[in-house]
Structures are given as C-alpha cells and as structure tokens.
C-alpha positions as CSV (number, residue, x, y, z in Angstrom):
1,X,-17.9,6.0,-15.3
2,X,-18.6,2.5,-14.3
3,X,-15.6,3.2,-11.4
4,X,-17.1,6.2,-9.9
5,X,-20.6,5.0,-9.9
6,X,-19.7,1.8,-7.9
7,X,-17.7,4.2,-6.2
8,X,-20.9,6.7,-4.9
9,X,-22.6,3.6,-4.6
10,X,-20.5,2.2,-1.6
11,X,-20.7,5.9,-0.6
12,X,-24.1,5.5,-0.2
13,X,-24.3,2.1,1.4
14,X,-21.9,3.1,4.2
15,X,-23.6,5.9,5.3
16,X,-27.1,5.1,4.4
17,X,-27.6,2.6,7.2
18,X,-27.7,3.8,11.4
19,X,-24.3,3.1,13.8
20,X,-26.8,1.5,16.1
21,X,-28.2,-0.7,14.0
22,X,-27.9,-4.7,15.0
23,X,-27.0,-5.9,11.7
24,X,-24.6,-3.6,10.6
25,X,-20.9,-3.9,12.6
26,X,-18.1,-1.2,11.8
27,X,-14.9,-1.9,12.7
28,X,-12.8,1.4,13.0
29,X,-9.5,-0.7,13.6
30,X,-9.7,-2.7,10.5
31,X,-11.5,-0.1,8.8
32,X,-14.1,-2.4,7.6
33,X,-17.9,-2.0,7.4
34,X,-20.4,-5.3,7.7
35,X,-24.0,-6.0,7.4
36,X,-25.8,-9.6,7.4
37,X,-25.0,-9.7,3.4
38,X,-22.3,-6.8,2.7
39,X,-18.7,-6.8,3.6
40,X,-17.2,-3.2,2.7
41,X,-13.1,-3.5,3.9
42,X,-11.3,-0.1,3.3
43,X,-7.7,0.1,2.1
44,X,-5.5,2.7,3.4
45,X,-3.0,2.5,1.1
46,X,0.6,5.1,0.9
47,X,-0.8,7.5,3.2
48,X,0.9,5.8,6.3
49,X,2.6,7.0,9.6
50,X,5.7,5.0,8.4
51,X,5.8,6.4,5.0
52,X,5.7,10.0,6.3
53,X,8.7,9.7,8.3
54,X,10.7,7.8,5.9
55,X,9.8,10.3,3.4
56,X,11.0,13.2,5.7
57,X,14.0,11.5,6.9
58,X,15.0,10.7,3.0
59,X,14.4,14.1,2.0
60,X,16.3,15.8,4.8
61,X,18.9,13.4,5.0
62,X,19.6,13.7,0.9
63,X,19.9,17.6,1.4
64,X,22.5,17.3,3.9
65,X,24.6,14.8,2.0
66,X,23.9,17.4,-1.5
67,X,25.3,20.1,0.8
68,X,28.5,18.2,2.5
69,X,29.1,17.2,-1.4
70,X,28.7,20.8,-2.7
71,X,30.7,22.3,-0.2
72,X,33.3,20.0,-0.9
73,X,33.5,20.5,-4.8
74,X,33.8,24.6,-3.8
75,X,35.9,24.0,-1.1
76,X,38.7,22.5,-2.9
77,X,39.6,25.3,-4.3
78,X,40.0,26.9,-1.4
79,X,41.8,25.1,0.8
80,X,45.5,24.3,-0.3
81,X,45.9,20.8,0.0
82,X,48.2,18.5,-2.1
83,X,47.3,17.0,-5.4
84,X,46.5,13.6,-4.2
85,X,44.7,15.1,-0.9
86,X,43.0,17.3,-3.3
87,X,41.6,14.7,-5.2
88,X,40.5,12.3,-2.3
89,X,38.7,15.6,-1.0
90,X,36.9,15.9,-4.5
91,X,36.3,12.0,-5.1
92,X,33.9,12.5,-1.7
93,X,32.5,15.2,-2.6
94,X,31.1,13.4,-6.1
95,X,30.2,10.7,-3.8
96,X,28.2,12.6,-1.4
97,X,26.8,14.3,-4.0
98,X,25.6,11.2,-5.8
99,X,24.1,9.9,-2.6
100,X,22.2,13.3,-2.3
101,X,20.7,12.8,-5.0
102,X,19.6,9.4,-5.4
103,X,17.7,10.2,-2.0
104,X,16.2,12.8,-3.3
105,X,15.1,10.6,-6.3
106,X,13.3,8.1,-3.3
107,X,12.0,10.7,-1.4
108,X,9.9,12.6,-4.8
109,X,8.8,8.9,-5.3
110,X,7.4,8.3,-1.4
111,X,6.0,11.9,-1.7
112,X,4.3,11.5,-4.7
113,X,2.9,7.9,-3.8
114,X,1.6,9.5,-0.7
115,X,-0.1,12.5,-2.8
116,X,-2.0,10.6,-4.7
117,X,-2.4,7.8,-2.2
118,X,-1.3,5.1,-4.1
119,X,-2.8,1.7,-3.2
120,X,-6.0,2.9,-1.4
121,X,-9.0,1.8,-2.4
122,X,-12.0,-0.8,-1.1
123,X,-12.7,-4.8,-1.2
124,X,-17.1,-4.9,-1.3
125,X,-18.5,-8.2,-1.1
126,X,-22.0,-8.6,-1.5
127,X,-23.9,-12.0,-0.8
128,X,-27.0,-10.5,-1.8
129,X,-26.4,-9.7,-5.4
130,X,-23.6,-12.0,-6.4
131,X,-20.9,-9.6,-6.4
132,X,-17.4,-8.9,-5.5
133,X,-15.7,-5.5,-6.7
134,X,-12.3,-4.7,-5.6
135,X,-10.9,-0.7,-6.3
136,X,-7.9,0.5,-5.6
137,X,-5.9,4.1,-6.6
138,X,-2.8,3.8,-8.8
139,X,-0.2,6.5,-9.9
140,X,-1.8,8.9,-12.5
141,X,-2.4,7.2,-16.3
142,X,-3.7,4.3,-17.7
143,X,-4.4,2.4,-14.4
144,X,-5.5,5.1,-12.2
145,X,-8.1,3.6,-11.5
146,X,-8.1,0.2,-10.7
147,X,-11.6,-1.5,-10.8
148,X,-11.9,-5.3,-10.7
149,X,-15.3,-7.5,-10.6
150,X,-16.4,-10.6,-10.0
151,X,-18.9,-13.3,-9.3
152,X,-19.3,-14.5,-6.1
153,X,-19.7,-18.0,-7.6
154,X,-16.5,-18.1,-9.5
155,X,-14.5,-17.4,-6.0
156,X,-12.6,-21.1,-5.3
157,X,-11.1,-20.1,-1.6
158,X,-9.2,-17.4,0.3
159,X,-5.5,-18.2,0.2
160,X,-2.8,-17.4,2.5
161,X,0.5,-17.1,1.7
162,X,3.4,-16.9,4.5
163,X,7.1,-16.5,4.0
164,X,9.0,-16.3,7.0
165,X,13.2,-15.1,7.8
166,X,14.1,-11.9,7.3
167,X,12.0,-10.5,5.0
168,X,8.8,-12.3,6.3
169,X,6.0,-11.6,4.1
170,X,2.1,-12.8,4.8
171,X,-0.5,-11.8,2.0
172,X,-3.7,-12.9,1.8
173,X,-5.2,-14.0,-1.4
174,X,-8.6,-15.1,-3.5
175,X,-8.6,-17.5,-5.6
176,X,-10.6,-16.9,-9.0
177,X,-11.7,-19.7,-11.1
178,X,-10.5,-18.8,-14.4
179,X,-8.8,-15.4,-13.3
180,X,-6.1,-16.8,-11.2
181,X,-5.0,-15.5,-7.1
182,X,-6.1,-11.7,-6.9
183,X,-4.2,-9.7,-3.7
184,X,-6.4,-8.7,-1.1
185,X,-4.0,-7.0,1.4
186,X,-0.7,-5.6,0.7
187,X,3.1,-6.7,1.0
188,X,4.2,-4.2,3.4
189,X,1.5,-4.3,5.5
190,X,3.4,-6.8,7.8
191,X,0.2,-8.5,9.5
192,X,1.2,-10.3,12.6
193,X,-0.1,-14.2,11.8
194,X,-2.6,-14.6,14.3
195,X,-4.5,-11.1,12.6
196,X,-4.2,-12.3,8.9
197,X,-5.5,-15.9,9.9
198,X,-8.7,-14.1,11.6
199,X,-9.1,-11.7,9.0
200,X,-8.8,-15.0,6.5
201,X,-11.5,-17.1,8.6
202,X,-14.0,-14.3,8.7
203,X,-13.6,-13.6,5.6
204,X,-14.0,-17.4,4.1
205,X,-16.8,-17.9,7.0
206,X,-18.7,-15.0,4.7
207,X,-17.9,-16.3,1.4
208,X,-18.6,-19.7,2.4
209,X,-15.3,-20.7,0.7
210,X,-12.3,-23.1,1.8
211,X,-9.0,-21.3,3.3
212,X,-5.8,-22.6,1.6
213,X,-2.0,-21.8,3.1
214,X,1.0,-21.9,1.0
C-alpha cells in the first residue's frame, strides 16, 4: 500500500499542475518533470527499441537454427551416407539444435523482461518536504516492487562512475550516508559523457550536494 499510494501521489502531482505554467519545466526527451521544489525523472526501463529487435531477432533466429537441427536428426535417415559422414551429419544437427534452444531460452527472458517492464519506474525529489523516493518494477515476487526512501539530509553527493574500453560503462550514483551508493540510471543505458555530466550537475545543483567521479 505504502508503494501504490506514493505511486497515485506522483500521479497526481504531474498532472495536477498546467503545461504553461512558469515554474513547472517538462522535459519529454529525458522524460523528467520539474517544478521550483520537485524533480519527478521517469525510468523507461525493458520496454526499449533495442530490446524489441534483439528479442525478435533471437526468437527468429533460434527457430531457424531448431529447424536446420531437426531436419538434420530426420534426415539422416534418409539420406544414405557413410557411417562416419552419418555421424558428422548428426553431431550438427545436436549442435544446431542446442543453439536453437539456448536462444530461445534468451529470447523468453527479453520477452518477459519487456512484459512486465522490468526496470521502469521513477526517481521524485522533493525539496519541500525532505524527501527522496525512488520506484522501480522488478520481475514478479518478492521485489516487484521496488520502493526505496530517503531523507534529503542524509544525501552526501551525486557520484559518477565511468569505465571506459570496450565495454564502457557510465552510471550515475547517490551517495547515502549510512545506506551506501544507490543507482540512479541504468548500465545499459550507454549515456554519452557530456549527457550524464549535465544530468549529474542539474541534478547536484537541486540537491545542493557535491558531484564526485570515480
């Protein structure tokens, strides 16, 4: 209950106040919503472009390998080959088969992320009362719901944290007193460095906090 109440709450702030008003600034490409105190920032979690076509291509893709495999195992019997042909001809087949199905495995799991919309959710800050509550959506279970909250006072700094090479990862953090770094974007969310810095200095210009970069 205490989820879906904060929940209608932020409902109710977003649309409660006027497009045109002067103190309120919605920003449709960040998906965030601002007023002189509130900062709303909306996650969009699984239910990306990129996820969609990799889930397609992995699903389509494992079927063709499942039927190359399968047409193999029957085909051997039908085709007279020699004994050691017959068994290179069959040894593909498993593997194809295998491959098939392991993409399948991946593709259920990227389908079922973006059902339920795994990782959405909303960052609210409010300078007004105090407050920061962070949602997000997990997988069905224990942590479906994923409600965090703190106080405003306990927040040390906004921390960035860059990795660069191949797998070049930027993720910007808050730092908790007591509670230790808490995520505010995601991993994959590959955030060029110039957008995570602004996001990190408006962000820390509205907390009033220090930035850190590790």
């Amino acid at each position: 209950m205490r989820v879906t109440s904060e929940t209608k709450k932020v409902k109710s702030n977003f649309f409660g106040y006027s497009l045109n008003s002067n103190k309120m600034q919605l920003d449709l490409v960040c998906m965030s919503w601002r007023s002189e105190s509130i900062w709303i920032e909306f996650i969009v979690g699984s239910r990306k472009i990129s996820n969609f076509c990799w889930a397609f291509i992995l699903f389509f893709g494992s079927l063709g390998f499942l039927l190359v495999g399968t047409s193999s195992y029957l085909g051997r019997n039908l085709i007279s080959l020699f004994p050691s042909q017959q068994i290179v001809f069959f040894s593909q087949g498993i593997v194809m088969s295998f491959y098939g199905i392991a993409g399948l495995f991946i593709s259920s799991y990227l389908w079922c992320t973006i059902f339920w919309n795994v990782g959405s959710g909303y960052d609210r800050f409010d300078r007004k009362e105090g407050i920061v509550c962070i949602f997000r959506w997990g997988f069905p279970g224990k942590n479906h719901r994923i409600f965090l909250r703190f106080l405003m006072k306990d927040i040390q700094s906004i921390r960035i944290e860059v990795k660069e090479g191949i797998y070049a990862r930027r993720v910007l953090y808050m730092e908790i007193r007591g509670q230790g770094a808490v995520p505010l974007t995601r991993t994959d969310e590959n955030l060029t460095p110039r957008e995570i810095e602004q996001k990190a200095a408006e962000l820390a210009y509205f907390l009033r906090v220090p930035i850190e970069v590790f």
